[in-house]
C-alpha positions as CSV (number, residue, x, y, z in Angstrom):
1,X,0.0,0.0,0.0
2,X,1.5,3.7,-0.7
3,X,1.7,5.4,2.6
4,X,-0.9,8.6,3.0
5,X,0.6,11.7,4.7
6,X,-2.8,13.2,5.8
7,X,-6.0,12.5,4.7
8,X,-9.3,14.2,4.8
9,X,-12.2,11.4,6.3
10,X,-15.5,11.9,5.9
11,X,-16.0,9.9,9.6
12,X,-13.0,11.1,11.7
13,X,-13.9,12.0,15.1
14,X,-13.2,15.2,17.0
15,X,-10.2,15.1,19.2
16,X,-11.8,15.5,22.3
17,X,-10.2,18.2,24.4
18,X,-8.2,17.9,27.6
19,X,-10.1,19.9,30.2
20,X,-8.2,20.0,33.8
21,X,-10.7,18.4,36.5
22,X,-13.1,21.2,38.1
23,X,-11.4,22.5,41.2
24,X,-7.9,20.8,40.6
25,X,-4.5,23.3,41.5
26,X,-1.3,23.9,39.9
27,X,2.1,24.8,40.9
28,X,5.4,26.0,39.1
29,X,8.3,24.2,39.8
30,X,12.0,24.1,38.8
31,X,14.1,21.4,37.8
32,X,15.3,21.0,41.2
33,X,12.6,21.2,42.5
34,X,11.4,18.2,40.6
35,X,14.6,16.2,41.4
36,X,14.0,16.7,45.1
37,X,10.4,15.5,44.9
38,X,10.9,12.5,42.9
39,X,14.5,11.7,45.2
40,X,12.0,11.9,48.1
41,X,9.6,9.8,46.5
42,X,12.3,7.1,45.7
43,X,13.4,7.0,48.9
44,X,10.3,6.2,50.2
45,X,8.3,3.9,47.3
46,X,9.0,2.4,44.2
47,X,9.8,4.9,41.9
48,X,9.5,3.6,37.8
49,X,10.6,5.8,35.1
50,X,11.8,6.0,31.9
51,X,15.0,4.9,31.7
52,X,18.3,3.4,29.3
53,X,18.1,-0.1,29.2
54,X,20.7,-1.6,26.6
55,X,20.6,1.5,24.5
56,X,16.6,0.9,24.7
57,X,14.1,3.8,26.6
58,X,11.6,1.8,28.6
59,X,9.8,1.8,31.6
60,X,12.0,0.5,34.9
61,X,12.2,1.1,38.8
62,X,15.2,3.8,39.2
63,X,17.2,4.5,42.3
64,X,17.1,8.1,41.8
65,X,16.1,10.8,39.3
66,X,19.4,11.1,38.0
67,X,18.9,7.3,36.6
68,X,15.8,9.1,34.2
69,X,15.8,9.8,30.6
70,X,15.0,13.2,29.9
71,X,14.6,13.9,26.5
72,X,12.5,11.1,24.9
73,X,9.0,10.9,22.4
74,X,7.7,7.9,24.8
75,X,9.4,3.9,25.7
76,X,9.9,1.6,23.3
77,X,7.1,-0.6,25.2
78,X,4.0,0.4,26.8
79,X,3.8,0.4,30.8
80,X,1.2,-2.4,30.3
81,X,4.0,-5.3,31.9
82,X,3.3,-3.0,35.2
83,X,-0.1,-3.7,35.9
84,X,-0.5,-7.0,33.7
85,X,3.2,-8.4,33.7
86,X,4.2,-11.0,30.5
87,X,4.8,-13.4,32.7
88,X,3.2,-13.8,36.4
89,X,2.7,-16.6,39.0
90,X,-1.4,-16.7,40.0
91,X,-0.9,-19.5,42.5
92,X,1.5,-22.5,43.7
93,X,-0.3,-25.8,44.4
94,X,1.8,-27.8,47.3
95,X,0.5,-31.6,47.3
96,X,2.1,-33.8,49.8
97,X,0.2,-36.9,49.7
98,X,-3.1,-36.2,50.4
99,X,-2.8,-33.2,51.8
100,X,-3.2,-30.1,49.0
101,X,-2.8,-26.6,49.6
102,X,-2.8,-23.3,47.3
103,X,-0.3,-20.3,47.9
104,X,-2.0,-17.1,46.4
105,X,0.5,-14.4,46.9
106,X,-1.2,-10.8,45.8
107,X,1.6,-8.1,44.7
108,X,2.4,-5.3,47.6
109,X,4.0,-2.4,47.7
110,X,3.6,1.2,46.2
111,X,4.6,2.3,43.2
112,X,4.9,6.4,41.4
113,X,5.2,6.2,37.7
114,X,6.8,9.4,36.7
115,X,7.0,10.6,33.0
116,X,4.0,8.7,31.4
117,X,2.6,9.9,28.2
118,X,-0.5,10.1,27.9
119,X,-1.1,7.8,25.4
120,X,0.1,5.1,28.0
121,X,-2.1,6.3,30.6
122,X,-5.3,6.1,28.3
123,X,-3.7,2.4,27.3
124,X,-4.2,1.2,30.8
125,X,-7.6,3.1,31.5
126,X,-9.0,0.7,28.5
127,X,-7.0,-2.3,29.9
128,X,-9.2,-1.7,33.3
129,X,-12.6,-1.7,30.9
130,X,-12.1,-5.6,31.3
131,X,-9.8,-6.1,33.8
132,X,-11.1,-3.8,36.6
133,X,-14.9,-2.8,35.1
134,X,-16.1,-6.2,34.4
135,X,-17.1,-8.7,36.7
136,X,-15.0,-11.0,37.8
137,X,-12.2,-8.4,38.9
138,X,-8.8,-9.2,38.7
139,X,-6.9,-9.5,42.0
140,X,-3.7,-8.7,40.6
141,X,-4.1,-6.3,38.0
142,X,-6.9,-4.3,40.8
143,X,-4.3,-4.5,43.3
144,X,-1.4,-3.0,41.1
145,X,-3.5,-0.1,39.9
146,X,-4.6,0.6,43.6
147,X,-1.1,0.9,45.0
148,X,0.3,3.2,41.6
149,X,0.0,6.4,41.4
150,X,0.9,8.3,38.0
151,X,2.4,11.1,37.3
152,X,2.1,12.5,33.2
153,X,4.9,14.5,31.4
154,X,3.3,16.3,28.5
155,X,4.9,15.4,25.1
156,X,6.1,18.9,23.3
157,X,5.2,17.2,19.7
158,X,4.1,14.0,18.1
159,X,6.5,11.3,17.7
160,X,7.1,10.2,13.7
161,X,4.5,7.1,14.2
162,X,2.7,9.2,16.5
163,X,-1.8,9.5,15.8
164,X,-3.1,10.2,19.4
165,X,-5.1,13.6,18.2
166,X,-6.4,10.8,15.6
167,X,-7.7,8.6,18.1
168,X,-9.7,10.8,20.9
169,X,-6.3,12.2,22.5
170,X,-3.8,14.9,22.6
171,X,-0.1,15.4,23.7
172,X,-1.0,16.8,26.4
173,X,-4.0,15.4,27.7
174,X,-3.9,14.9,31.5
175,X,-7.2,12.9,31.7
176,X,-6.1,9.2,33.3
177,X,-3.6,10.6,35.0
178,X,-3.1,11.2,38.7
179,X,-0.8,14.2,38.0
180,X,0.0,16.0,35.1
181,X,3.7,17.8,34.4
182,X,3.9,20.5,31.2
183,X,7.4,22.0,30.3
184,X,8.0,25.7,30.9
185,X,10.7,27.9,30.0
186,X,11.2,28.0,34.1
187,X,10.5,24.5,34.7
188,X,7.4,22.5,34.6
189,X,3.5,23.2,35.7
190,X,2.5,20.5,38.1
191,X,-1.5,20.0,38.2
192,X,-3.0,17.7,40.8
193,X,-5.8,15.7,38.3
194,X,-7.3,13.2,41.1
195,X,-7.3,12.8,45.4
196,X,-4.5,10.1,45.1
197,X,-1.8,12.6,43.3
198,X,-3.4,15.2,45.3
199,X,-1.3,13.5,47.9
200,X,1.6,13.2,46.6
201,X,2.0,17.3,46.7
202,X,4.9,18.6,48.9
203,X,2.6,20.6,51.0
204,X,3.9,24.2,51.3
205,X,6.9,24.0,49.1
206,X,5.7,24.8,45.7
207,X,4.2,27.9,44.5
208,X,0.9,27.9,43.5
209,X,-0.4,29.2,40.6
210,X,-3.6,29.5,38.7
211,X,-5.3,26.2,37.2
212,X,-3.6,25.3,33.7
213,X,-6.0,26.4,30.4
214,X,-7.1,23.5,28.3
215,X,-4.7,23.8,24.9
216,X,-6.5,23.5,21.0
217,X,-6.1,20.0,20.1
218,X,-5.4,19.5,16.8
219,X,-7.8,17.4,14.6
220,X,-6.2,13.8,13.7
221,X,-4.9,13.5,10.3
222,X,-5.8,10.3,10.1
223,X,-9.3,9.0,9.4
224,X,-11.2,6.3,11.5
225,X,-13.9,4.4,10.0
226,X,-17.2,5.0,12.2
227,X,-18.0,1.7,14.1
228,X,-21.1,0.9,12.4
229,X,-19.1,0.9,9.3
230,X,-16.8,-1.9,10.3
231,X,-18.9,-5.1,10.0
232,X,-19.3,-4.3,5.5
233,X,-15.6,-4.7,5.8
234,X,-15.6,-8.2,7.4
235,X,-15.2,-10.3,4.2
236,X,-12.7,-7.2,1.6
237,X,-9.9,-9.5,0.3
238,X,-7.9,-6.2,1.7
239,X,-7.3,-8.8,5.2
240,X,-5.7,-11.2,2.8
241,X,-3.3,-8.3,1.3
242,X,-2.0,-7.5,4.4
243,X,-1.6,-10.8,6.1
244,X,0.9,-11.8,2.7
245,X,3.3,-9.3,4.4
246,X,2.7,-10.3,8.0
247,X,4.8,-13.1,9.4
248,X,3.1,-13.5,12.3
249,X,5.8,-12.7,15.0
250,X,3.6,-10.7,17.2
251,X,5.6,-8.0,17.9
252,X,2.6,-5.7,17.8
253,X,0.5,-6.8,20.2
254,X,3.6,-6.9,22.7
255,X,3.9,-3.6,22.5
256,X,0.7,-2.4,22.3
257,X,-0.6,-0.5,25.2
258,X,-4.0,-2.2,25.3
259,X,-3.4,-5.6,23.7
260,X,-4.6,-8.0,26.9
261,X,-4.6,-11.8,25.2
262,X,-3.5,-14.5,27.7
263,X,-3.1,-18.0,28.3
264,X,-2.7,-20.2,31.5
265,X,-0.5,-22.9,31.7
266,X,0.2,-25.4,34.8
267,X,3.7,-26.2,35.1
268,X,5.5,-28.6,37.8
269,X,8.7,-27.1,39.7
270,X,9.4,-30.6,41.6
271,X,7.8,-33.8,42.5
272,X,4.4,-32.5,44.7
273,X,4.9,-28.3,43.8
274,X,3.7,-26.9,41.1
275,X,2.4,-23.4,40.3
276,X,0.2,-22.1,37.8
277,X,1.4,-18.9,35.3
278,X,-0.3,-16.6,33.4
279,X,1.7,-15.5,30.1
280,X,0.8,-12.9,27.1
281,X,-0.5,-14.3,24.4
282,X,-1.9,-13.0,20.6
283,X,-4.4,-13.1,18.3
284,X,-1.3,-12.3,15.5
285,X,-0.1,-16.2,16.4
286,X,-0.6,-18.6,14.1
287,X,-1.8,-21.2,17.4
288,X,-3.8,-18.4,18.9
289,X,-7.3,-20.3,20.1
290,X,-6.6,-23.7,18.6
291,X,-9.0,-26.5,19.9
292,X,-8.7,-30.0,20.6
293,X,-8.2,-31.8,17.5
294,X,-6.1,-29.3,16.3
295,X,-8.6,-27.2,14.5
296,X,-7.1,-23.4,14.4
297,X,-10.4,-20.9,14.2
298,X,-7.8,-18.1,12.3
299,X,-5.7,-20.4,10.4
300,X,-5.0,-17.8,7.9
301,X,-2.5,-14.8,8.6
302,X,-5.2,-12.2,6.8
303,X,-7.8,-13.2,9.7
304,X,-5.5,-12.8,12.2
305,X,-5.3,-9.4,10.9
306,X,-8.8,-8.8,10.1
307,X,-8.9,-9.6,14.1
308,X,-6.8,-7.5,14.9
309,X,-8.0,-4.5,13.9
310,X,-11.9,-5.5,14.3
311,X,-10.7,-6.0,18.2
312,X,-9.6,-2.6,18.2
313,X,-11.9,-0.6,16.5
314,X,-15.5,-3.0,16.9
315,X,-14.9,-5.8,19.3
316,X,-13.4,-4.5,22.4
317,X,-15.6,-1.2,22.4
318,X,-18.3,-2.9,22.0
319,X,-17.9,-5.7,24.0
320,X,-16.9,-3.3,26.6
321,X,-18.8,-0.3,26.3
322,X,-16.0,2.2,25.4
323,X,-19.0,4.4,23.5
324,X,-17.2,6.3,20.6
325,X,-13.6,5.7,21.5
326,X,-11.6,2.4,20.8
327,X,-9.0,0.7,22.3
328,X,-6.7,2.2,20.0
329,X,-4.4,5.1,21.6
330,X,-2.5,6.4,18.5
331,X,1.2,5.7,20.2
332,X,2.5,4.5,16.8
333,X,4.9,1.6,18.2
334,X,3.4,-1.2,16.3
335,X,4.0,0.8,13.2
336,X,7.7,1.3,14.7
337,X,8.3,-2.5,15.2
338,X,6.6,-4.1,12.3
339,X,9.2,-5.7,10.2
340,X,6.9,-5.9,7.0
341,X,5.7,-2.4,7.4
342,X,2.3,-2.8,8.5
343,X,1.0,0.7,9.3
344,X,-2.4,0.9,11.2
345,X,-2.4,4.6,9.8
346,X,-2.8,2.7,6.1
347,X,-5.1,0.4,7.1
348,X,-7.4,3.4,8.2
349,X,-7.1,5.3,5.0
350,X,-7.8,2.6,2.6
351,X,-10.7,1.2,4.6
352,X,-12.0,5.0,4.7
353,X,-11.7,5.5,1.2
354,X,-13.6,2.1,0.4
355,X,-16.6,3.2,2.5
């Protein structure tokens, strides 16, 4: 497919504007100023950030705020692995002859995210549509998101895979956030968004100043088919276009901020322990929901993709009662670490322009 710089839809939604909370306060800060808080905060509670991993900006506890990157567009990954990790133990099963007893050890601790975009923070408010919203609750993810607080950095400009003003959102946008940081010229504007980052706010320390002004968001570029429009497209030979290129490795749905597939597994450690793991999973995989007998529901790669993408824009919302957003946030990293080149921003257009 040729790749569309900006495109004019006839069904592209409104970037909804950030508007700060009713009531919420602001202070101006310097540099130092921030360095001391976030020291302080370290010293006292997990303190994640983005930081240099391997050459690599991602998401990891730091010591200090000397150990965070400062000049970044946003991490390589998603903080999705904090809240729903790739990997996690759900209980161990001890069976010593007929006595059986499960271990269920909930995570603990506290834990201040500093420097989330706000695409990242809208990821995980969708991730709690099912995980949180839905009955049954999940204990671990519930109890992650209750103990984190997060603290946004506004982005200064889109990244080059960057469509969040496409998808609902802004660079700015402190909604899902516990507290907001925008650059200044003398630091950074701190706004207090809910109770819990409230909190967190050295009490008189900072100078306060008056509430931030929502800024214009621009409208997105890129068009997104209306939902109702979705189901014609079920059965385009478009699906099997793209999915000659794909090669199914699933490195898009690893780092997608809301992709939430899983599978459970029951693995023995020794003789009478054994524990039982929860581990990412995706619809890209060419195994993904095979049934006994060894019948594959998606056993084509353009279905896999056709899944994709109806997940995102029809099935999750839906399903979930997201109303007119989807559980796309326009961060652009699956377009980043596609090895074939399949852009989400083309499979918009050329859908749009079929319609």
């Amino acid at each position: 497919m040729k790749k569309v710089a900006k495109a004019q839809g006839k069904s592209t939604p409104a970037a909804t504007e950030p508007v700060a909370p009713e009531g919420s306060k602001c202070w101006s800060i310097t540099p130092t100023q921030l360095d001391n808080w976030l020291n302080g905060i370290a010293a006292v509670r997990t303190l994640v950030a983005p930081s240099q991993v391997a050459g690599i900006t991602l998401y990891r506890p730091v010591k200090n705020a000397g150990d965070i990157v400062r000049n970044y567009t946003r991490p390589l990954m998603s903080m999705k692995d904090l809240f729903f990790p790739p990997t996690e133990r759900l209980f161990a099963v001890h069976k010593h002859g007929q006595d059986v007893q499960l271990e269920e050890r909930l995570p603990e601790g506290e834990t201040v995210v500093f420097g989330v975009r706000p695409c990242d923070a809208r990821g995980t408010r969708l991730l709690d549509a099912m995980f949180l919203d839905t009955n049954p609750e999940d204990p671990f993810y519930a109890r992650r998101r209750q103990n984190t607080t997060l603290i946004g950095l506004a982005c200064q400009e889109l990244g080059p895979h960057c469509f969040c003003t496409s998808t609902g959102g802004a660079p700015d946008d402190p909604r899902d956030m516990d507290i907001m940081l925008y650059p200044t010229d003398e630091g950074y504007l701190v706004q207090a968004v809910t109770e819990k980052g409230r909190f967190l706010i050295p009490g008189g320390e900072w100078k306060e100043t008056g509430a931030r002004q929502a800024s214009p968001v621009p409208a997105g570029k890129f068009p997104v088919p209306a939902r109702e429009n979705w189901p014609e497209h079920f059965k385009d030979e478009f699906w099997a276009r793209i999915g000659e290129r794909c090669l199914s490795c699933r490195a898009c749905a690893y780092v997608c901020p809301t992709c939430r597939c899983f599978v459970v597994r029951d693995e023995m450690l020794e003789p009478g322990e054994y524990e039982r793991i929860r581990c990412w999973d995706s619809c890209m995989g060419e195994n993904y929901r095979r049934v006994a007998g060894g019948h594959k529901p998606r056993n084509r790669k353009g279905e896999r993709q056709r899944n994709r993408f109806f997940c995102k824009f029809y099935y999750y919302p839906e399903q979930y009662g997201l109303g007119e957003a989807s559980a796309c946030t326009g961060c652009g990293r699956c377009i980043e670490v596609c090895p074939v080149g399949v852009d989400v921003t083309e499979v918009l257009v050329s859908l749009e322009e079929s319609l």
